[in-house]
N, C-alpha and C positions, 0 to 999 in steps of 0.2 A: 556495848550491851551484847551478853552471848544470847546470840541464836536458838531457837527452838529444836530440839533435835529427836529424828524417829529413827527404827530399826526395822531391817528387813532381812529375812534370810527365807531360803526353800527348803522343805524339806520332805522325804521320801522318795517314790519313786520320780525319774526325771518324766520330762513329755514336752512337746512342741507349746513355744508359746508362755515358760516362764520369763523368756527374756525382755518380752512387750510388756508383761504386768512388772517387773522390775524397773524399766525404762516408763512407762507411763507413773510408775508409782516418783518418781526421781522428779519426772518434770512438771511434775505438778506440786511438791512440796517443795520445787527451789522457786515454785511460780509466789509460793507463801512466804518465801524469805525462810524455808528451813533448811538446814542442813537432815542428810538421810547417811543411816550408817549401816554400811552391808557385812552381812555376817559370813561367816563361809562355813561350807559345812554342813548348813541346817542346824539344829538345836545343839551340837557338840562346839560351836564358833561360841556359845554363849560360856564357857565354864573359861576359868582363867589361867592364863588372864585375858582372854575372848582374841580370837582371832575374826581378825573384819578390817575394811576399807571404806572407806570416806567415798560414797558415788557424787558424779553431781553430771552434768548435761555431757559436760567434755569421755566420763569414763563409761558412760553408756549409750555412746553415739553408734550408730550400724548397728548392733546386739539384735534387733526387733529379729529379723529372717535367720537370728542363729537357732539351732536347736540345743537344747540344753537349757546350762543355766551359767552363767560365767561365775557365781557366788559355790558354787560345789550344792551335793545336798549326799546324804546318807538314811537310810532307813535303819541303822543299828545304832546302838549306843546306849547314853546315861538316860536320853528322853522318849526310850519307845515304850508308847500306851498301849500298841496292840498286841497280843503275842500269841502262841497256841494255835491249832490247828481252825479255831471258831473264833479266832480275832478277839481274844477274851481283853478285857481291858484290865492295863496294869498301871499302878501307880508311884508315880516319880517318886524317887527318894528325897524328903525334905531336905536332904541336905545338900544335893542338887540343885533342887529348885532357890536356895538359898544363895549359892552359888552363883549361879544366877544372877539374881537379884541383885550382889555386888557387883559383878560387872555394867548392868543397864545403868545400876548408880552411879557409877567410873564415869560413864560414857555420857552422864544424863539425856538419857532416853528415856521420854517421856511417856513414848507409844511404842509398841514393838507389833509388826504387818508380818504374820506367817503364813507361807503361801506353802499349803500342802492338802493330801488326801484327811480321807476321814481317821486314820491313827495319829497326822501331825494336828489337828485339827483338834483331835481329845485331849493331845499334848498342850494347845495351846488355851482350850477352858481350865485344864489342871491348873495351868498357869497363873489365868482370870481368877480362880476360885482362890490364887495364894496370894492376891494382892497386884500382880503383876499386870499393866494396861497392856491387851493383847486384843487384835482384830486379825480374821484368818482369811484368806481369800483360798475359795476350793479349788486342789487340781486333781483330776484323775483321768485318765481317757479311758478309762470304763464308763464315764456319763453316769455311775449311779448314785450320785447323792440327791437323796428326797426334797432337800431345803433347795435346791435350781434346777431349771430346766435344763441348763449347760452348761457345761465344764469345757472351760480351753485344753485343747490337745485330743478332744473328741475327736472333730471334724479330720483333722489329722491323722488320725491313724485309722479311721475309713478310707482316707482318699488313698494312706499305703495301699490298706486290702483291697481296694478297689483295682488299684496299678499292677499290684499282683496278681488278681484274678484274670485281666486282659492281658497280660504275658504269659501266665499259666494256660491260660487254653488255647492260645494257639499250639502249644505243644503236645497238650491233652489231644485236641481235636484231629492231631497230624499221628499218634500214635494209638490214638482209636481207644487213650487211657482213660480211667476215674484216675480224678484227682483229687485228696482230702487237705484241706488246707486250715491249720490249727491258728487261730488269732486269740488275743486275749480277749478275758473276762471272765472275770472268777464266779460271780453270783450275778450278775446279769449278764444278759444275752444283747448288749445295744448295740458293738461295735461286729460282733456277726452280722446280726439282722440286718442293720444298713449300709454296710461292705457286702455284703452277701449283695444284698437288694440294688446297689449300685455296680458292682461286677458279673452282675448274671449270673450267678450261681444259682442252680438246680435244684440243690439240698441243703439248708440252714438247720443247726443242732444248736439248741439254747440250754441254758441251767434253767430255764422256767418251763420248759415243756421235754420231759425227759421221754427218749427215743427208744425204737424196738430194731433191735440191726436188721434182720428179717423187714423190716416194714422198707428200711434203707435200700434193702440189698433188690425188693420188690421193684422201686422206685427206678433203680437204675436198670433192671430186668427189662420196665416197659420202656426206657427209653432206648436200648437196645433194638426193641423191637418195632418202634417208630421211626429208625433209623437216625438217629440221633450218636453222632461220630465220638462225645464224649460225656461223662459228666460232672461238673462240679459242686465239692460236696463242702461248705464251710463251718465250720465247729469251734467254737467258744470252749476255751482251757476248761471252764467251768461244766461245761454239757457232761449228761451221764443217761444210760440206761435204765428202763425201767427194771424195779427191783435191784438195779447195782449202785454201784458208791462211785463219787469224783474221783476219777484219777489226781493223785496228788501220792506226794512221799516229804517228809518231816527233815528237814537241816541239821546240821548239828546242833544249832543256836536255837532249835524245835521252832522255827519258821515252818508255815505249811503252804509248800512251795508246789504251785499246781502244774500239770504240764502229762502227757501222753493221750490225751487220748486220742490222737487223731490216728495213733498206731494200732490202738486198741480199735477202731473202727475197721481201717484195711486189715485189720487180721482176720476180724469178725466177716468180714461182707464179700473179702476176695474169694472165699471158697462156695460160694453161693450166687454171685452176680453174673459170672464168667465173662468178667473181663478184666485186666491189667491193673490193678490199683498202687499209686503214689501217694506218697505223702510231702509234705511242704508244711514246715514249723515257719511262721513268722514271727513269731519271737520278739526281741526288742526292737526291729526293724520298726513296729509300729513307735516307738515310744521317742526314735531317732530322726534325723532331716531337718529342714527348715518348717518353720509351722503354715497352713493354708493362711490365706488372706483374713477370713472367717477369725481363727484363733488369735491371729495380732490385733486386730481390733476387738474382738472378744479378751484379750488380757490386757491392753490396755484402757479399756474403760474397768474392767475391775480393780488395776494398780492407781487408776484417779480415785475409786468409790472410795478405796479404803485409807487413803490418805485425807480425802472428808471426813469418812466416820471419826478416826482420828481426831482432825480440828472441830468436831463436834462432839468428842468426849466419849462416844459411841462404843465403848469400851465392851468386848465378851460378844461380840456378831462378827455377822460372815456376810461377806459381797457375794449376794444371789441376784439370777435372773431370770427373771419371769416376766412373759409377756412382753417379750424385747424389751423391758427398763432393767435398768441396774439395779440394786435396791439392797438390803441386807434383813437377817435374821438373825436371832440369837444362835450362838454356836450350839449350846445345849440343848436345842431343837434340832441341830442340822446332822448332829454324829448319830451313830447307830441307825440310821434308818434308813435304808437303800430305795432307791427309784429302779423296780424292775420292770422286765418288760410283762406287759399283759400279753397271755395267750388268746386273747378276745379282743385286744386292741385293734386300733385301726391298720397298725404296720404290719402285724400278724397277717391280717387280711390282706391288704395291698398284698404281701409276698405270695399268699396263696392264689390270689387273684391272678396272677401271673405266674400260676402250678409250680411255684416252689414251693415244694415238700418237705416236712419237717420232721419226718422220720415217726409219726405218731398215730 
C-alpha cells in the first residue's frame, strides 16, 4: 500500500529558523506513516520535471541550529506575486500553475506546506484558488504579518542588532562618535524598536512615526551636553523624513529594493550635531547565523501545525500565533495586511520611558 505523501519547499527571503519548521514538519508526518517531499528552490523546484528530495528523520537530523534552509529558496521567477515598487500583486501564469499541478501529480502529493512571506504566501492562495491543496506557514523577520503575533526569525535578527549595538558602542563611546546603524524593515518599524530597545540605543527612527533631522541632530546636541560620550542612533531601511520619501532605488527586474538611509541621516545631522558620525549597514547579517532558542521552537511547532491542518483537510490557511497557541487562519485573511507598530503603543512608550528619542 503506497504511503500518503506531502510537499514542502521555502520560499523568499531566507531567515533563522526555516530549518526547525522543515525538521518539525518531517517528524511529525513520518510520526503518521507519510512520507514528505522536499522541493528546492521554492516554487521554481515545482516546474518540470520538479527538482526535490525525499526527507525523512535520517536527512534532517542536526538542521534545527543551522541558518538558512538546506531545500534553497528564491524570490524571483515563474511564481512571484509581488512585484513594483508598492508590492502590487501579480498573477501566475495558468500555465505555470498547470505545470505545476503535473508534477504534485507525478509525485502524488496530496498536500503541498509553503513556508514563506507575505508574496510566497499570495503565491500559495493563487495556488488554493487553482485547485491546488496548499497550507502556508509565515516567515519574515520583519514580524509584520497582521494574521500572528510572530514570525520565526524575528527574535533572531533583534538578538543580531542587539550584539551589534554592544560592540558598536564601545567603539562609539571610546571615540566620542554617533553612530547610525541601518537594520531592516521596510513598512514596519518592529525589528528597530526591539533591537534598538534591547541594545540601548538612544535614537530609534521607524516607517510609522516619520522624523525631523533637526529634532535628531537636537537630541544628540543635549546629550552632548549631559556629557554623554556617545550616541546611538537605529533606523529601520523603511524610516523616512517628514515631508520626504523612503529611500529606496528600483532593480532591473523593477524590484524596489530599499536601503540608504542611514547615510542620508549622517549627512543630514553631522553638520548640525558637532560631533563625528558613522554609519553601520546590517544588512543581511540579520537574516544569517543560527536561529535563538525562541525561533527553533517557534518553527517547529509551526512545521507540526501544518502537517495537522493537512491531515485535517485544512486546505487555503496559514499557521498563526496568538496568545502562545498555535492555531491557523485563512491565507486570504492573512496577505496584504501588515502588523505595524503603533506610535501610541505600549513599546513606543516603554522606549520613550527610558528617553529614547524618536526623532519627532
Amino acid at each position: 500500500m503506497e504511503r500518503r505523501r506531502i510537499g514542502i519547499l521555502t520560499s523568499g527571503g531566507d531567515c533563522p529558523g526555516l530549518n526547525a519548521v522543515i525538521r518539525g514538519a518531517v517528524r511529525s508526518a513520518q510520526k503518521l506513516g507519510w512520507e514528505i517531499v522536499g522541493f528546492k528552490d521554492g516554487f521554481e523546484g515545482l516546474l518540470p520535471p520538479g527538482r526535490f528530495v525525499m526527507l525523512d528523520r535520517h536527512k534532517t537530523a542536526g538542521i534545527m541550529p543551522l541558518g538558512g534552509t538546506i531545500l534553497g529558496t528564491t524570490n524571483k521567477g515563474h511564481f512571484v506575486a509581488k512585484v513594483g515598487a508598492h508590492g502590487e500583486t501579480a498573477v501566475v501564469a495558468e500555465e505555470v500553475i498547470e505545470q505545476a499541478r503535473a508534477v504534485l501529480k507525478g509525485l502524488r502529493i496530496e498536500g503541498l506546506i509553503i513556508i514563506g512571506g507575505d508574496g510566497s504566501l499570495t503565491t500559495a492562495q493563487q495556488l488554493f484558488e487553482a485547485g491546488i491543496p496548499t497550507v502556508g506557514v509565515p516567515k519574515t523577520i520583519d514580524n509584520d504579518l497582521a494574521a500572528t503575533a510572530m514570525t520565526f526569525g524575528f527574535d533572531s535578527a533583534v538578538a543580531c542588532v542587539a550584539d551589534a549595538l554592544d560592540r558598536l558602542h564601545t567603539t562609539a563611546t571610546s571615540h566620542r562618535r554617533v553612530m547610525v546603524i541601518e537594520v531592516m524593515g521596510r513598512h514596519a518599524g518592529w525589528i528597530a524598536l526591539y533591537g534598538g530597545l534591547a541594545g540601548g540605543a538612544d535614537i530609534i527612527l521607524l516607517p510609522e512615526i516619520p522624523f525631523e533631522y533637526e529634532k535628531i541632530a537636537e537630541a544628540v546636541r543635549k546629550r552632548n551636553e549631559d556629557g554623554c560620550l556617545s550616541t546611538m542612533i537605529v533606523v529601520a531601511e523603511g524610516a523616512k523624513p517628514k515631508d520626504g520619501v523612503i529611500s529606496a532605488h528600483a532593480t532591473a527586474s523593477g524590484e524596489y529594493r530599499m536601503g540608504g538611509i542611514a547615510d542620508l541621516v549622517a549627512a543630514n545631522i553631522q553638520p548640525i550635531c558637532d560631533r563625528e558620525v558613522r554609519v553601520c549597514v546590517l544588512g543581511h547579517l540579520q537574516r544569517g547565523g543560527a536561529p535563538t532558542t525562541l525561533d527553533r521552537i517557534l518553527g517547529t511547532r509551526f512545521g507540526i501545525h501544518a502537517v495537522e491542518m493537512i491531515a485535517a483537510g485544512k486546505y487555503g490557511h496559514m499557521v498563526s500565533y496568538q496568545n502562545y497557541l498555535v492555531t491557523d487562519v485563512p491565507i486570504s485573511e492573512a496577505v496584504n495586511r501588515l502588523r505595524l507598530v503603533s506610535p501610541e503603543g505600549q513599546m513606543v512608550k516603554t522606549a520613550r520611558a527610558v528617553d529614547i528619542d524618536f526623532g519627532d
